[in-house]
N, C-alpha and C positions, 0 to 999 in steps of 0.2 A: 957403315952407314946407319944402319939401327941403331947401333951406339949412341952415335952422334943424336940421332934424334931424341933417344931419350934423354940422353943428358939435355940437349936444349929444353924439352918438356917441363922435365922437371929443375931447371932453370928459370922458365916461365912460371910455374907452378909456386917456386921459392918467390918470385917478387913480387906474385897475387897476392900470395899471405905475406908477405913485409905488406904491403900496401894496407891490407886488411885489417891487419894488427895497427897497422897504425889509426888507420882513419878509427877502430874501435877505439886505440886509446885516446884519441883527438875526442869523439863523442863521450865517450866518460868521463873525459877530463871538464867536456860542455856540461855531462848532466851535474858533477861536481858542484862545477860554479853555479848552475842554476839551481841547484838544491841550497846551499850555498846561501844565496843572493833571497831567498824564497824565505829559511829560516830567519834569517836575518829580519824581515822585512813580516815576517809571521810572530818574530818573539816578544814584538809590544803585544800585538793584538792579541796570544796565549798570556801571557801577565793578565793583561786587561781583563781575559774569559775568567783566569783563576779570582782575581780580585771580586768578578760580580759573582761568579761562582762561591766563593767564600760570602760574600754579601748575602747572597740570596739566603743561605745556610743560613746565615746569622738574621735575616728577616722572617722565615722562615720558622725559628726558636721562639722569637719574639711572639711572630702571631700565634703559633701552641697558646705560649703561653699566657698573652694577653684574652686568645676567645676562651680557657679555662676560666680564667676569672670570668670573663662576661657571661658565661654562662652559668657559673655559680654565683652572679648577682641577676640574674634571669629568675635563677630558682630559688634564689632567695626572697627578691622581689615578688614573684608569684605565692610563695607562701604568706609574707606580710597582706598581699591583696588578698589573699584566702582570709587571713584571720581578721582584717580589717573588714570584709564585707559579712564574715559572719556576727562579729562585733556592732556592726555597725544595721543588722538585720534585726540585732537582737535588742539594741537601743531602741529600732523603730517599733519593736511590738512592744515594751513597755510604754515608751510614749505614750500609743494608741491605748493601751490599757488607764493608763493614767490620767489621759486625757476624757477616756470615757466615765469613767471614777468622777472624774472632775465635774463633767457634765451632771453625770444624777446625782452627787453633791449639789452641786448649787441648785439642781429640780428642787428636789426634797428639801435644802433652807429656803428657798422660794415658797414652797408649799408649808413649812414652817411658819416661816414670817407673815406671811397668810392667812394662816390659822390665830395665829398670837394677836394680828390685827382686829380681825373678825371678832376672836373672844371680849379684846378689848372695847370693841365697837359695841357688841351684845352688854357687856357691863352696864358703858356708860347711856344703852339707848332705856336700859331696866330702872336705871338710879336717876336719869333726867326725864322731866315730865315734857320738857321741850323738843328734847330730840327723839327722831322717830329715823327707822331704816328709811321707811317712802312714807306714802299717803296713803297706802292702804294698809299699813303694817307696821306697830309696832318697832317689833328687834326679829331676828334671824326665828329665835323657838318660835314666835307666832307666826313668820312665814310658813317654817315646816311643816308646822301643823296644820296651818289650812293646805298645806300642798298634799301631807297626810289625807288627810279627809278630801280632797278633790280625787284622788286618784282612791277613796274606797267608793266615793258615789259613783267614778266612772267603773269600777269592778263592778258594783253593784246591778248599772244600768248592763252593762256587758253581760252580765249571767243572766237579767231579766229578756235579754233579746233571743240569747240564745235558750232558754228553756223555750220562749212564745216559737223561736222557727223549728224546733224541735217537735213540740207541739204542733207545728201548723202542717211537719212534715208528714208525721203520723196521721192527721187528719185525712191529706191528700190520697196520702197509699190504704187506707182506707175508703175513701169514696173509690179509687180509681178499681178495690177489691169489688164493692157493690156495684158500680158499673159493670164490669167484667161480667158479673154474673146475672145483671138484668138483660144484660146484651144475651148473653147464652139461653136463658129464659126465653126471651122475644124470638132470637132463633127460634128455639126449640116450638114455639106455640104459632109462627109462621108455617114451621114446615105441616104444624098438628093441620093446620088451615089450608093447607093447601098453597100455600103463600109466593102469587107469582103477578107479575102486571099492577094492574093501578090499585088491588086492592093490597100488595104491603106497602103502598105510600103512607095513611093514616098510622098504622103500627110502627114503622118508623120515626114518624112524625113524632107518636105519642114519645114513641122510648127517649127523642131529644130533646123532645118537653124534663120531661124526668130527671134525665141527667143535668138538665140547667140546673133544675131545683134544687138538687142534691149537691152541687157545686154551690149554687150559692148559701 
């Protein structure tokens, strides 16, 4: 009876694994196909990848190499603008130099031509008995000259004013010395007097009688 049983057992046991085996190999033969069917349907779209994948490579190469150049016309470009702005800094100060040249050139032949006229003017006011600079004057030498001589009468009158305030100054600090000391005087001959109440009013009195006089 044992026997038998295991023999059935493992009977049972044999056609779990037939069944097992199989259905494994039925699944593998599935993942197969779907592996399979997947590739299949996967090898446009790997082409595809590699195709943009080499593109990109190759896009890639291009911009290296295109931003080398642009940036070596960057820096070349920035150099030209360097040397053109110092170039171009260095036009603007000759200019200005040039320009100022130019200005006190044309002052000075202005002041030139000026002169040259004026000489010519004095000539012809010395050699014509008709023509005159104005009405009160001759030619240019007879203005100067009376201008000369106006400006020594005004020196003149100018030192005479200042020696008289000079003079009038000395005067003052002088009287104002005598005062001082007739004031001290009167003091002193007040107090000799006893000098208080109504009798130093006349004594005062006198001393600015005095002082008027001495002033004027």
């Amino acid at each position: 009876m044992e026997l038998n049983a295991i023999s059935v057992k493992h009977e049972e046991i044999n056609v779990v694994k037939t069944q097992s085996l199989s259905e494994l190999a039925a699944k593998s033969s599935d993942l197969k196909r779907l592996i399979e069917s997947r590739k299949t349907q996967l090898d446009p779209l790997l082409k595809a990848l590699h195709t943009l994948k080499d593109q990109c490579q190759e896009l890639e190469a291009r911009y290296g190499a295109q931003r080398q150049q642009y940036d070596s016309m960057v820096m070349k470009c920035e150099n030209e603008k360097a040397g053109l702005t110092a170039e171009a800094q260095k036009l603007e100060a000759e200019y200005q130099k040039d320009e100022s040249q130019y200005h006190s050139l044309n002052i000075q032949a202005q002041i030139t031509e000026a002169a040259q006229n004026r000489a010519a003017n004095e000539l012809l006011f010395k050699a014509s008995a008709d023509k005159r600079l104005s009405t009160r004057y001759k030619c240019y030498t007879e203005m100067m000259k009376a201008k000369v001589m106006e400006q020594e009468t005004a020196m003149k009158e100018l030192k005479t004013q200042q020696r008289s305030v000079r003079e009038s100054t000395e005067q003052n600090s002088k009287q104002s010395i005598m005062f001082g000391n007739l004031k001290r005087l009167l003091e002193a001959k007040m107090k000799s007097l006893g000098g208080a109440g109504a009798g130093a009013a006349p004594v005062a009195a006198t001393g600015s009688e005095e002082y008027n006089r001495l002033v004027l």
